[in-house]
C-alpha positions in Angstrom: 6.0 5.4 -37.4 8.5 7.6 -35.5 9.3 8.1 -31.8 9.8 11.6 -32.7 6.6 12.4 -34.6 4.9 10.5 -30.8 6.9 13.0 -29.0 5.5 15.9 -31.3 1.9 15.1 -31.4 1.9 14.8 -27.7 3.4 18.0 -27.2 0.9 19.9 -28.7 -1.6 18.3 -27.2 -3.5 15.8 -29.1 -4.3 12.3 -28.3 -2.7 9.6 -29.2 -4.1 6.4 -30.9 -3.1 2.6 -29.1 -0.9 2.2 -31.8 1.5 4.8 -31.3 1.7 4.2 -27.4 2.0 0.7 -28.3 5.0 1.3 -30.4 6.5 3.8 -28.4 6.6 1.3 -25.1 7.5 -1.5 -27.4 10.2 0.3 -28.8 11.8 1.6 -25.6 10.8 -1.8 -23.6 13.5 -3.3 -26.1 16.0 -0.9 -26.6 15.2 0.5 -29.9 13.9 4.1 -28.4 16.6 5.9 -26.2 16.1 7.3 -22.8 16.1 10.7 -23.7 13.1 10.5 -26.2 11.4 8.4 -23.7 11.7 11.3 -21.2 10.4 13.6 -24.0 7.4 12.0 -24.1 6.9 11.6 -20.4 7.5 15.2 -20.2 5.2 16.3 -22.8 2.6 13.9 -20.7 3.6 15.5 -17.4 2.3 18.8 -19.3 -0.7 17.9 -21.1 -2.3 14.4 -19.8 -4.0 11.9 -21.2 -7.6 10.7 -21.9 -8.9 7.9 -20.2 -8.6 5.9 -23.4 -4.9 7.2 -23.9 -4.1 5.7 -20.7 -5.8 2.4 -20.7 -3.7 1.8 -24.1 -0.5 2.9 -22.0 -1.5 0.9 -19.6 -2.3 -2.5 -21.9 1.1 -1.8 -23.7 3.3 -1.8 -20.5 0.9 -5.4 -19.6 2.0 -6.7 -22.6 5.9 -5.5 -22.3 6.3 -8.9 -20.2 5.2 -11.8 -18.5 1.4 -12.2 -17.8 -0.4 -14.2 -15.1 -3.0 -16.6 -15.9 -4.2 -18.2 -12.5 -7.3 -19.2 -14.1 -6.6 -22.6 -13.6 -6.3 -22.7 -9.9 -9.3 -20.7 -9.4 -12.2 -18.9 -10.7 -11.9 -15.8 -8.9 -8.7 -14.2 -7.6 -8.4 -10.7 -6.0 -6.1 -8.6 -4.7 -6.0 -5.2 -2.5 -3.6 -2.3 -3.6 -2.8 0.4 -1.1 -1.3 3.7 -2.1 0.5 4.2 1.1 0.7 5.7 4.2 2.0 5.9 7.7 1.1 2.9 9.7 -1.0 1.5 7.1 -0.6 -2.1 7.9 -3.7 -3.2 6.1 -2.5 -6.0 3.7 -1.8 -7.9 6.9 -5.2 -7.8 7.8 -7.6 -7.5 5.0 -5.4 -10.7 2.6 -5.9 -13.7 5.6 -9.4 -12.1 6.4 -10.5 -12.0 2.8 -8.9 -15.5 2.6 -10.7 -16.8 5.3 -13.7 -16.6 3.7 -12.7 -18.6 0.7 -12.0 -16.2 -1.9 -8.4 -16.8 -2.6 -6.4 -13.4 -2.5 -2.6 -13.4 -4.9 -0.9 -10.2 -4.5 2.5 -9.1 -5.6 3.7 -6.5 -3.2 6.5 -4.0 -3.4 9.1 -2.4 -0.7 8.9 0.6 0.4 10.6 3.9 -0.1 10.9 6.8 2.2 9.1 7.3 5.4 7.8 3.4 6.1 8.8 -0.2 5.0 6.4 -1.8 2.3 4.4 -4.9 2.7 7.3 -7.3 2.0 10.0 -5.1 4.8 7.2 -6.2 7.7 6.6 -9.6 6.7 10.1 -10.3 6.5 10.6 -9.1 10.0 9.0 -12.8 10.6 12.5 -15.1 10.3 12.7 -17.3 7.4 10.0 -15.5 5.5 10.4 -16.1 1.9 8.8 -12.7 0.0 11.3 -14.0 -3.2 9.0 -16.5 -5.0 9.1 -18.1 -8.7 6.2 -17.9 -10.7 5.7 -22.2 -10.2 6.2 -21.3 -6.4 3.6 -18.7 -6.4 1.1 -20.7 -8.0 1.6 -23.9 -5.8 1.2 -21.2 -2.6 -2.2 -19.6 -4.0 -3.7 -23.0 -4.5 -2.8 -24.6 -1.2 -3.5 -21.9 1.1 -5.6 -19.7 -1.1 -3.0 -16.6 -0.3 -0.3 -15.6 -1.7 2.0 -12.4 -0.9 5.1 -12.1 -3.0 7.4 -9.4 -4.1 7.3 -7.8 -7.2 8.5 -10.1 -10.1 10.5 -8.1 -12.9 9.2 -9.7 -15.5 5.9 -8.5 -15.3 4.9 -5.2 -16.7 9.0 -4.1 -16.9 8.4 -1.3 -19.0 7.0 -0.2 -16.0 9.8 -0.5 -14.1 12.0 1.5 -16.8 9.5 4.3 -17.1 9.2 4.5 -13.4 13.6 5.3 -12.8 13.0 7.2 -15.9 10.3 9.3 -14.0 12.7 9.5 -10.6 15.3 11.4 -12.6 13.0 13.7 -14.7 10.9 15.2 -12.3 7.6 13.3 -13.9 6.5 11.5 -11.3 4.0 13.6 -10.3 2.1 12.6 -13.3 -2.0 11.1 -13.0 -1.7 9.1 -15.8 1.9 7.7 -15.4 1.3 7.4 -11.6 -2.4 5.8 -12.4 -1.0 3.3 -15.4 2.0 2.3 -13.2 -0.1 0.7 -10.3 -2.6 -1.1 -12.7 0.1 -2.4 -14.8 1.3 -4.4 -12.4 -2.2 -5.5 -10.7 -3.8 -6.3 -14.4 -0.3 -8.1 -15.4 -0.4 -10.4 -11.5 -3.7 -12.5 -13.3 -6.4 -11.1 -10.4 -9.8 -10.4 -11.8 -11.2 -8.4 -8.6 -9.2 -5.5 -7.3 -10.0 -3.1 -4.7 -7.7 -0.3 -4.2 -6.7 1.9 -0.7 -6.1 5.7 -2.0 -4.8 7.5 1.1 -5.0 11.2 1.5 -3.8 13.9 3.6 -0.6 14.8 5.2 0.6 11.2 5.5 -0.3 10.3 2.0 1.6 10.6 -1.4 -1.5 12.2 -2.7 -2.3 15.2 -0.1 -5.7 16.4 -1.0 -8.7 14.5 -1.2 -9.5 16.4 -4.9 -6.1 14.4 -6.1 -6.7 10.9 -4.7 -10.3 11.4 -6.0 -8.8 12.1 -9.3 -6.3 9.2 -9.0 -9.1 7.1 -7.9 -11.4 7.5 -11.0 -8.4 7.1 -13.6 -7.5 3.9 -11.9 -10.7 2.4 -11.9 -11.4 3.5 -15.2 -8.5 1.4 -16.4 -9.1 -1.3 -14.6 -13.1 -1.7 -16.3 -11.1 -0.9 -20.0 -9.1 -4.0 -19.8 -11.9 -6.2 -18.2 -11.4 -6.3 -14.6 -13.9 -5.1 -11.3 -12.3 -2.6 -9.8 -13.2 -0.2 -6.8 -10.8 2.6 -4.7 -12.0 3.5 -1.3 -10.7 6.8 -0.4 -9.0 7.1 3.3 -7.7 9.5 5.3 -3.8 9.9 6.6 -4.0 12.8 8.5 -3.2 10.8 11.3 -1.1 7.2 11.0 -3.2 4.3 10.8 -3.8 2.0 13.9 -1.2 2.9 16.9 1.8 1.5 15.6 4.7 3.1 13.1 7.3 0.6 12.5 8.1 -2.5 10.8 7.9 -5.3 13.3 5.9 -2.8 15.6 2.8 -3.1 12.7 3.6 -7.0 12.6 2.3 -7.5 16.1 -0.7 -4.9 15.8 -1.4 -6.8 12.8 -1.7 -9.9 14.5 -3.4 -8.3 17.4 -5.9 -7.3 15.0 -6.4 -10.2 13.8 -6.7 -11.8 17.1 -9.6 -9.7 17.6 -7.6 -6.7 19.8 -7.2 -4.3 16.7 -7.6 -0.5 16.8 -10.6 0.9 15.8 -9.8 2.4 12.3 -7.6 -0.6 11.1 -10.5 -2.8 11.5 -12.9 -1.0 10.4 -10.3 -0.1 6.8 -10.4 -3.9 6.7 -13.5 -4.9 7.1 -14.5 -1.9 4.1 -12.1 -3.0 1.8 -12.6 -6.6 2.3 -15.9 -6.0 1.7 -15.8 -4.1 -1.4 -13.6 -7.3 -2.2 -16.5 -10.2 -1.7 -19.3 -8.0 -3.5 -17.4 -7.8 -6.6 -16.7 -11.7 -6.6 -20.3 -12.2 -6.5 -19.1 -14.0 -2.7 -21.3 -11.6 -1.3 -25.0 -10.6 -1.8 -24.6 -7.0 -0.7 -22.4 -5.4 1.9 -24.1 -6.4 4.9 -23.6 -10.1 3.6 -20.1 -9.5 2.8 -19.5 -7.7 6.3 -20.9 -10.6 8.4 -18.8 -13.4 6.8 -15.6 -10.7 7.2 -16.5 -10.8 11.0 -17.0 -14.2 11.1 -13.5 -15.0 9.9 -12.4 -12.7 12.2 -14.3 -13.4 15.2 -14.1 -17.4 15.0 -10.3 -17.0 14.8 -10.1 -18.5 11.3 -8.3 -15.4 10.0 -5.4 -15.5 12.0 -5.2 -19.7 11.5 -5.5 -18.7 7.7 -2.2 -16.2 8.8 -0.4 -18.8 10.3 -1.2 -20.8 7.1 0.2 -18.4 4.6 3.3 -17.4 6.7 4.7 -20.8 7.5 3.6 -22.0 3.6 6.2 -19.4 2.8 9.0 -20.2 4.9 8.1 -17.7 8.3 8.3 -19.0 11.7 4.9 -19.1 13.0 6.0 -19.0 16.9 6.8 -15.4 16.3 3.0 -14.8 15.7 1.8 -17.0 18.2 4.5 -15.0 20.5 5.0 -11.6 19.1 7.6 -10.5 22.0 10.0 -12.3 19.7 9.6 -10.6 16.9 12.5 -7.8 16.6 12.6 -5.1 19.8 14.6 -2.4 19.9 16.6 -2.0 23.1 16.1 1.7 24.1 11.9 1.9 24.6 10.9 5.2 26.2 7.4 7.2 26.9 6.7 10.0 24.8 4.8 12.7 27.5 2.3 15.6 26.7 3.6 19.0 28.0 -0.5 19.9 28.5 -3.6 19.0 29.7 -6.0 19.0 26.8 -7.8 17.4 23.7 -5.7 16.0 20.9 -6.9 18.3 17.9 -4.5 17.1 15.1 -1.8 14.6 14.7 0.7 15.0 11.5 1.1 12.0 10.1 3.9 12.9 7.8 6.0 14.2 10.5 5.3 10.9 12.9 6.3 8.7 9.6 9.6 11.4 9.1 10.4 10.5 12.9 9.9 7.0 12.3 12.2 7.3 9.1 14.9 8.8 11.1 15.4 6.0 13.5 15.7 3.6 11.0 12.0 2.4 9.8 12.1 3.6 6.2 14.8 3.4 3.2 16.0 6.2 1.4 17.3 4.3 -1.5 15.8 0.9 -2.8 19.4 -1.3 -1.4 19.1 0.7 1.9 18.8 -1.6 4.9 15.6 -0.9 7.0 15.7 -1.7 10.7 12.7 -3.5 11.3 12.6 -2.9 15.5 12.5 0.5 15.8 9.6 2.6 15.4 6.6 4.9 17.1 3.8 3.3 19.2 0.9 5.9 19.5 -0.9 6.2 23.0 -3.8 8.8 22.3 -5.3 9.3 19.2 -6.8 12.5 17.6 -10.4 13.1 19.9 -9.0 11.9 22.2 -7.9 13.6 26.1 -4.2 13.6 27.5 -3.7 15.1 30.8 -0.2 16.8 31.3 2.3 14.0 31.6 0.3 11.5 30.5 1.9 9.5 27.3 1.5 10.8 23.7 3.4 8.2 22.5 6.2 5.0 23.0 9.5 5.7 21.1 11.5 2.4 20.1 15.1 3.0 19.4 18.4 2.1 19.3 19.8 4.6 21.9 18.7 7.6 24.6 20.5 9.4 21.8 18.5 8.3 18.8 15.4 8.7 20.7 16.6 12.3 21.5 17.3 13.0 17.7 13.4 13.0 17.1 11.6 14.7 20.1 11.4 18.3 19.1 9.8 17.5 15.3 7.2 14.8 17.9 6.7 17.9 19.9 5.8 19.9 16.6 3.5 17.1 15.0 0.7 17.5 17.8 -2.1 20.4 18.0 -4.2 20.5 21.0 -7.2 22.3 21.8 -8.6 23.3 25.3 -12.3 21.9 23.7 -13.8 18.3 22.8 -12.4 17.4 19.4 -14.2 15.1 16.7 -11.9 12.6 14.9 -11.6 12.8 11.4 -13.8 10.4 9.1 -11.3 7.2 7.8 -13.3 7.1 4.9 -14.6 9.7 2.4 -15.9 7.6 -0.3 -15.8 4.3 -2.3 -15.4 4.7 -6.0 
């Protein structure tokens, strides 16, 4: 078997069998295929796909390019909750102690984020001493004491992954359904979870702008994650406008814990409560989603949630007073109101360019060893449906000077529509896959 012949059969547009993709990622994982046939071959898949069965075996072969989880041992059931991203999406905060709270233990290996917004692992190490760096013994140990677990991405799991993914970032591939779709389930499938419900965002704050393409991205996803034996379900959500009120790394830390104190927003606890949901009914925790609702609510209301928080924050190094006090988490120094030149009804908000503004004071990375300043941020006042009379506060900027601040007012000014009649606010969620 040759790479070349791979690249070839690709490239004109026929399938390929489990054993050529197998050998191909082998072969590269080690260092016996060179980069530039690698990029070949993620070009020629860029052009002409994959079947669903090509990209479970791409998928299995970058699983099996490294270390694998078993966390059978600690529990019957683990699960996990994947988000593709978005501004202000915060979720993982809520939905993993909430989840938890119930008794279903949730183990998730999160990543850090890349342009407009911090990842999981930025905002929870906004929480001094926080330890997002765990081994594999540490991980284990965490997951069966507190039944949660959120931990960085180790590099020993799926890293062909990780090589195909710079290779990608460089050869204008990324755009690809099966390579983006085969990337996120590598790493889920590889992290030992058998139940995984998975956030795909959509709209102007989302990687994946139309609802046609996070549908697509939805299917393939699940579709690998039943070939290789695991539940899986994607809820498709809106990001036309940023999740919640708050844009910003510490800023989402203390909505989080708001939320979880029973003052959320609307939408974030509504996301949660759906996607925990989906969560429970897979495990078989759940007899249906009314079931699986009311215990969600339960752990919520009763407080046990946050406790369960608490739990998995100071298990993993984080000092706790900053949740019980969230005026000490990070604050930037320069905090001024954002007001509406009009009187009228909030018709659209763009969530991309709120999560750019947020990006330009600081809140997102532009490179992966770019430092992320976790205080700044956007705090939202009205949300889309909603009335602002002229004056009145759109939103709260956080930054490190009048200057800064300055910097971002006339792309704010530009992310807002208003209308002179009532406006509906978008549905959060399209549909669960």
């Amino acid at each position: 078997m040759r790479a070349v012949d791979i690249i070839i059969k690709k490239r004109g547009g026929q399938a390929l069998t489990g054993a050529e993709i197998g050998f191909f990622i082998d072969g590269y994982n080690r260092g016996e295929i060179p980069d530039y046939q690698a990029a070949a071959l993620l070009m020629a898949i860029f052009f002409q796909g994959m079947s669903a069965a090509e990209t479970v075996a791409l998928t299995e072969a970058m699983v099996r390019s490294g270390h694998q989880l078993d966390l059978s041992d600690i529990a019957p059931v683990v699960v996990d909750k994947h988000s593709t991203g978005g501004v202000g999406d915060k979720t993982t905060m809520v939905v993993a102690p909430l989840v938890a709270a119930t008794g279903l233990p949730v183990g998730k290996m999160s990543g850090r984020g890349l342009g407009y917004f911090g990842g999981t692992v930025d905002k929870l190490e906004t929480i001094p001493g926080f330890r997002a760096t765990l081994s594999e013994t540490e991980f284990r140990a965490a997951l069966a004491k507190n039944g949660l677990v959120v931990a960085g991405q180790s590099s020993d799991l799926a890293p062909a992954d990780g090589k195909l993914y710079s290779l990608r970032d460089v050869t204008g591939t990324v755009e690809s359904l099966p390579l983006i779709a085969s990337s996120v389930m590598s790493k889920k499938i590889a992290a030992g979870t058998n139940c995984i419900v998975l956030d795909v965002k959509h709209g102007k704050g989302a990687f994946m702008k139309n609802l046609a393409d996070a549908t697509a991205l939805a299917h393939a996803m699940v579709e690998i994650g039943e070939g290789v034996g695991r539940k899986v379900r994607a809820v498709l959500s809106s990001m036309e406008q940023p999740l919640g009120y708050a844009v910003g790394n510490a800023l989402e830390v203390k909505e989080a814990v708001e939320t979880l104190q029973g003052r959320g927003p609307t939408d974030l606890v509504e996301l949660a409560l759906i996607l925990g949901s989906q969560l429970l009914e897979m495990s078989g925790r759940a007899a249906d989603n009314e079931d699986a609702r009311r215990q969600l609510r339960q752990a919520l209301d009763s407080g046990a949630a946050f406790e369960k928080y608490k739990a998995f924050v100071a298990e993993q190094g984080g000092d706790v007073s900053y949740l019980d006090d969230t005026s000490k988490l990070p604050l930037a120094p320069h905090r001024e109101e954002f007001p509406a030149l009009q009187a009228a009804y909030i018709q659209a908000i763009d969530a991309e360019a709120i999560g750019i503004a947020a990006y330009t004071l600081g809140a997102g990375r532009k490179v992966k060893t770019d430092a992320i300043d976790p205080a700044v941020g956007l705090v939202l006042r009205k949300k889309v449906g909603e009335r602002v009379e002229a004056g009145e506060s759109l939103l709260e900027i956080h930054a490190q000077s009048p200057e800064q601040a300055n910097s971002i007012k006339e792309s704010l000014l530009g992310a807002y529509i208003f209308s002179e009649l009532p406006v509906k606010a978008p549905p959060l969620i399209d549909k669960i896959i």
